[in-house]
C-alpha positions in Angstrom: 24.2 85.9 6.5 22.1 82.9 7.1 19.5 81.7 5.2 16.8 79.7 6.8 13.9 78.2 5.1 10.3 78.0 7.4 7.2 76.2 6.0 4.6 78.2 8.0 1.1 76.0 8.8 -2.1 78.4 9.1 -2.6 81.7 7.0 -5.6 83.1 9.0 -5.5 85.9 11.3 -2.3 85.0 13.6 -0.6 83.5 10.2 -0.8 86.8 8.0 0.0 88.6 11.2 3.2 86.6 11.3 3.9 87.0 7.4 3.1 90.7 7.8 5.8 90.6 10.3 8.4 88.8 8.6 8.0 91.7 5.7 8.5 94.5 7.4 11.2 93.9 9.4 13.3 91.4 7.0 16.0 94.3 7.3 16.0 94.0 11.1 16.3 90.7 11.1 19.1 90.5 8.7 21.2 93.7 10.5 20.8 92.3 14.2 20.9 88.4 13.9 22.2 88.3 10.6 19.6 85.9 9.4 17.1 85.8 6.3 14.4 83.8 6.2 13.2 82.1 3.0 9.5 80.9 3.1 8.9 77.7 1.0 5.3 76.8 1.9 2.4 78.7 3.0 -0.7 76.6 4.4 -4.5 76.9 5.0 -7.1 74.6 5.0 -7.6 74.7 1.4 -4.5 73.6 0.5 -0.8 74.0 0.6 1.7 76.6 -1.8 5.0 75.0 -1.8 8.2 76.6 -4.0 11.6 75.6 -3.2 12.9 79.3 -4.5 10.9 81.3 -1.8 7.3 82.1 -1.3 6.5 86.1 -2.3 4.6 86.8 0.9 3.6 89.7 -0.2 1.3 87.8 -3.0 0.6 85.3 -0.4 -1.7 88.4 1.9 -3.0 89.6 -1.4 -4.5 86.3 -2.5 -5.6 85.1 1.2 -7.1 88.3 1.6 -9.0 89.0 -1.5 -10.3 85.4 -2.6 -10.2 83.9 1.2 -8.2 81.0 0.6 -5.0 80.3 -0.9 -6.4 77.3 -3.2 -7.2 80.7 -5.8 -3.2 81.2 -6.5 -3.0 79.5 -9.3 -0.8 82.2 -11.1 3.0 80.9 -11.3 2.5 78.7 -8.0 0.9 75.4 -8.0 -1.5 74.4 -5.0 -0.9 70.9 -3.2 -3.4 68.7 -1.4 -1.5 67.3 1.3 -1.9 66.7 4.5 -0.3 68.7 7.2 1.8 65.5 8.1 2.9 65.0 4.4 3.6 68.3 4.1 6.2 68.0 6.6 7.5 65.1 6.0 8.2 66.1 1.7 8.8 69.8 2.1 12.7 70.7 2.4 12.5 73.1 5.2 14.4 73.7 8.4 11.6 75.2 11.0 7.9 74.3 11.1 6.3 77.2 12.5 2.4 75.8 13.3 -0.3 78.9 13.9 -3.3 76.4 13.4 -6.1 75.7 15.9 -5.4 71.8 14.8 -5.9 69.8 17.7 -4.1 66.9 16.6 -1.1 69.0 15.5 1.2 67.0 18.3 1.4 64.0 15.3 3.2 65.9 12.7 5.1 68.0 15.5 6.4 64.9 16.3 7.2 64.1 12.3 9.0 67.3 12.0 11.0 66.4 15.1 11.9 63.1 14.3 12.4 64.4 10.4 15.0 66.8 12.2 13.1 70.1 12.0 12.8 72.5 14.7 9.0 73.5 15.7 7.5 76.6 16.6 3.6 77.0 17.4 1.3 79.2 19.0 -1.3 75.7 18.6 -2.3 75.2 22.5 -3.7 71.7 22.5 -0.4 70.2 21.5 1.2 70.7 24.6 -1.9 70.6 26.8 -2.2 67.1 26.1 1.4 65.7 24.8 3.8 68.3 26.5 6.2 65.1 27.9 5.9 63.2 24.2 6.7 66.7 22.5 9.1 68.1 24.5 11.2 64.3 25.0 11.5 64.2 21.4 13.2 67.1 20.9 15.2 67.0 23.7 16.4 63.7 22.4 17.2 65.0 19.3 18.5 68.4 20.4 15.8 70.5 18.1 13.8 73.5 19.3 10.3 73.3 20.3 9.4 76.7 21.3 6.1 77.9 21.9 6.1 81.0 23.9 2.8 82.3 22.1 0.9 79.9 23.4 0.3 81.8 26.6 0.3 85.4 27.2 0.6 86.1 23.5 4.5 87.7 23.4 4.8 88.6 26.9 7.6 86.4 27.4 5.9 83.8 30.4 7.7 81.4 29.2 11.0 82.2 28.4 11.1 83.4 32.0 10.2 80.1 32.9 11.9 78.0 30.7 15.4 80.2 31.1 15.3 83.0 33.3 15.1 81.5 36.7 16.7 78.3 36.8 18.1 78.5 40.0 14.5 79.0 41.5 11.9 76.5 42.9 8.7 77.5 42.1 6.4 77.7 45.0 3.3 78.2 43.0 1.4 81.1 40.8 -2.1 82.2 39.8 -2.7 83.9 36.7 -5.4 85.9 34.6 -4.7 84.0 31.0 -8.0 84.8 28.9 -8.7 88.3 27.8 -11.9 87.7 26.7 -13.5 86.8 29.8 -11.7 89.7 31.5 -13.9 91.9 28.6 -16.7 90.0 29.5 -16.6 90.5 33.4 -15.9 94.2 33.1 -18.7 94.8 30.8 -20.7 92.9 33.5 -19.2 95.9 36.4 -20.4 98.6 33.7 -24.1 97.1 34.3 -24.5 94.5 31.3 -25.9 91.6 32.1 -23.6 88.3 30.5 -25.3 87.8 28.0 -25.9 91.4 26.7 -21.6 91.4 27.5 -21.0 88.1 25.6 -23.0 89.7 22.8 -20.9 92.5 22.9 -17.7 90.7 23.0 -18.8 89.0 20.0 -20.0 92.3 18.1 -16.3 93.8 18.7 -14.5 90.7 17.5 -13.0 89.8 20.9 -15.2 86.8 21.5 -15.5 83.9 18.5 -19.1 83.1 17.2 -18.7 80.2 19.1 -17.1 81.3 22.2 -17.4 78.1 24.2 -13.7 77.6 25.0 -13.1 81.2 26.5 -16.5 81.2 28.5 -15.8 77.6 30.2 -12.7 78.3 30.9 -11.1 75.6 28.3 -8.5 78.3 26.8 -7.6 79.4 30.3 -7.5 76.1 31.3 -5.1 75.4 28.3 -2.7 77.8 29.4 -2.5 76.5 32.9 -1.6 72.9 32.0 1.4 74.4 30.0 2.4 76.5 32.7 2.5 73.7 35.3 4.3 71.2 32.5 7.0 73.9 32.9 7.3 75.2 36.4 6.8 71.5 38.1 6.3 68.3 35.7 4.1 67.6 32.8 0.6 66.5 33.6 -2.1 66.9 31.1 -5.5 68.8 30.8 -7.6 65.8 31.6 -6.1 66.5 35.3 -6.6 69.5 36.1 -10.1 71.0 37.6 -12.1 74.1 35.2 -14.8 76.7 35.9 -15.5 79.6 33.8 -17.4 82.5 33.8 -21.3 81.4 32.6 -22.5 80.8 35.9 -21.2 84.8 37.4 -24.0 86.9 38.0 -24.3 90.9 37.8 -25.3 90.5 41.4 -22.1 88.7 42.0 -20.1 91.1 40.3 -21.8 93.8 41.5 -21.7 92.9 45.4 -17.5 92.3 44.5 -17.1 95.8 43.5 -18.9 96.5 46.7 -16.4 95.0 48.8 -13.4 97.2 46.8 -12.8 93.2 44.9 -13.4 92.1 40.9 -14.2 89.1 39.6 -12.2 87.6 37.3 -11.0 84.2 35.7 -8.1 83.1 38.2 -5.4 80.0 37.2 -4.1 78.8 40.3 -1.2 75.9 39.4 0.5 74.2 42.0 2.7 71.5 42.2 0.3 68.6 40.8 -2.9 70.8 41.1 -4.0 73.0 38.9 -7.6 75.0 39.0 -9.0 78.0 36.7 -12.2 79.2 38.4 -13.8 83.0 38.2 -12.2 84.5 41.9 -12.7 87.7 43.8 -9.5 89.7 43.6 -8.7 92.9 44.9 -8.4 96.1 43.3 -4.9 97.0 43.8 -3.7 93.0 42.5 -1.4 92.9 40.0 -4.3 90.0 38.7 -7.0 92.9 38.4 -6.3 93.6 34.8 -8.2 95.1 32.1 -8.5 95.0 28.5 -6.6 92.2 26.8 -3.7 92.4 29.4 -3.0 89.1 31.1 -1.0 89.0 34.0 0.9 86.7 36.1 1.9 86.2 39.4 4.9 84.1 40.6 5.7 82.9 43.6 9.7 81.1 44.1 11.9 80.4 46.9 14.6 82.9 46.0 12.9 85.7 44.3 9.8 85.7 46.7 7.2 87.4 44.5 7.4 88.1 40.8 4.9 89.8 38.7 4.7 89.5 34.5 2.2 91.6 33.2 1.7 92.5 29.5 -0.3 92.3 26.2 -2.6 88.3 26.2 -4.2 88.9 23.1 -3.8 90.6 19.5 -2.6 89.8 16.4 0.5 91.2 16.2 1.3 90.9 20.1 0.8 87.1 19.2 3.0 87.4 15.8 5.7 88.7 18.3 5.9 85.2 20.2 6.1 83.4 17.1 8.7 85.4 15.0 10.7 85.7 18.5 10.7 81.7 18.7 11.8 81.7 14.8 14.4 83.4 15.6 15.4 81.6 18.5 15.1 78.1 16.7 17.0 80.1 13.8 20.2 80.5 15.7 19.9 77.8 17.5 20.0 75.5 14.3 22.9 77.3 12.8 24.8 77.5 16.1 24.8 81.1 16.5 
């Protein structure tokens, strides 16, 4: 059996999920990969819980979910202010694992790298704008940095990418990355207007109060730039070209539907161009998804056409891509 101690940043929605996660299928884990995993620090905003012995997780949910922030655990565990960067740096563990929205995260990745800890993060803006720095570094230093849940959720984009076809040149894809604005749009082909769908996004918890980076296309957008960093060469998301959804009329959508077509947010990524833009599609496309399915389509020199196609959002459907990298970067680190 090995033990493996993770020092997990962000205990919101995605972080509990991933706790949750950890708890119920410890047993799993420890029968198929013969690993255990020993939390020694749980983070949110309000501060950090660090003991050396093991974190009871369990506790952790209870006190996150009851008071709202971890800062109330005072019983038997003392609270740390420290920044995510010291954190890393003074906390004895072996894998980072990063479920924060910080968008400067890519500074203490790099400290855990360079400290000789493995990452794993679902954090998009990382990669979007430091994918070469992030990825050199550990590379040079022969550590993990996985991060398949920062697209698609769990559906495994990009371990198919990043393994699974490595004898393929990839001529290109396009890609429906953002289930919110797929909710949006199809509320809008029911006969809601956007605004009326936005606000009904928003009532059911699938769009945020500020929902800015689904609606222009940012998230999406996001996504794209790390696809393209992996199927061609790492640009960044300054270089790539964004529309989103604001702008799409019920007309528009209606006249689609017309035509046997739908209107959704499309990522096209090329070699050295990359542009997210609401497209008609038609019906029978693997890209005319519903719901919070995302779907992908691939086009290489070998396979021809390849089509991914599964769960883009939920909690634990995220939690799946991050425990599957800690696992990964768990067996990887002890040589499995």
């Amino acid at each position: 059996m090995r033990e493996v101690k993770l020092s997990l940043f962000g205990f919101g929605n995605v972080g509990r999920a991933v706790a949750r996660v950890l708890i119920s299928k410890e047993a799993f884990f420890r029968e198929k990969y013969r690993l255990k995993f020993r939390v020694v620090s749980v983070a949110d905003t309000s501060g950090v819980v660090w003991l050396p012995e093991g974190i009871d997780l369990e506790e952790a949910l209870m006190v996150k979910e009851n008071f709202g922030r971890l800062s109330s655990w005072t019983n038997d565990y003392e609270v740390y202010s420290l920044t995510p960067k010291e954190a890393v740096r003074e906390i004895d563990a072996e894998v980072i694992v990063d479920v924060t929205n910080d968008k400067n995260a890519h500074e203490w990745h790099l400290t855990a790298l360079k400290d000789g800890k493995a990452v794993v993060t679902s954090n998009k803006p990382p990669l979007a704008f430091h994918y070469a720095d992030l990825t050199e570094e550990a590379e040079k230093r022969d550590l993990p940095y996985l991060f398949e849940a920062t697209v698609m959720a769990g559906t495994p984009i990009i371990t198919l990418l990043r393994e699974g076809i490595l004898a393929d040149s990839i001529e290109g894809m396009e890609a429906i990355l953002n289930a919110t604005t797929t909710f949006i749009l199809s509320q809008m082909e029911m006969g809601q207007d956007f605004e009326r769908a936005l606000k009904t996004a928003q009532r059911l918890g699938i769009a945020e109060r500020d929902p800015s980076g689904d609606i222009l296309g940012i998230d999406a957008g996001y996504k794209a730039t790390i696809l393209h960093c992996l199927a061609f060469h790492p640009i960044t998301f300054d270089d790539i070209t964004v529309k989103g959804i604001a702008e799409v009329t019920s007309g528009e959508v209606r006249r689609a539907r017309e035509r046997g077509r739908t209107i959704r947010l499309v990522a096209a990524v090329e070699n050295g161009k990359v542009v997210v833009e609401p497209r008609e599609v038609p019906l029978g496309s693997p890209l005319a998804v519903e719901s919070h399915e995302n779907a992908a389509v691939i086009r290489t020199d070998l396979l021809g056409e390849l089509v991914i196609k599964g769960a883009g959002a939920g909690l634990k459907e995220t939690a799946s891509g991050v425990v599957s990298d800690i696992v990964k970067a768990s067996l990887r680190l002890r040589g499995a």
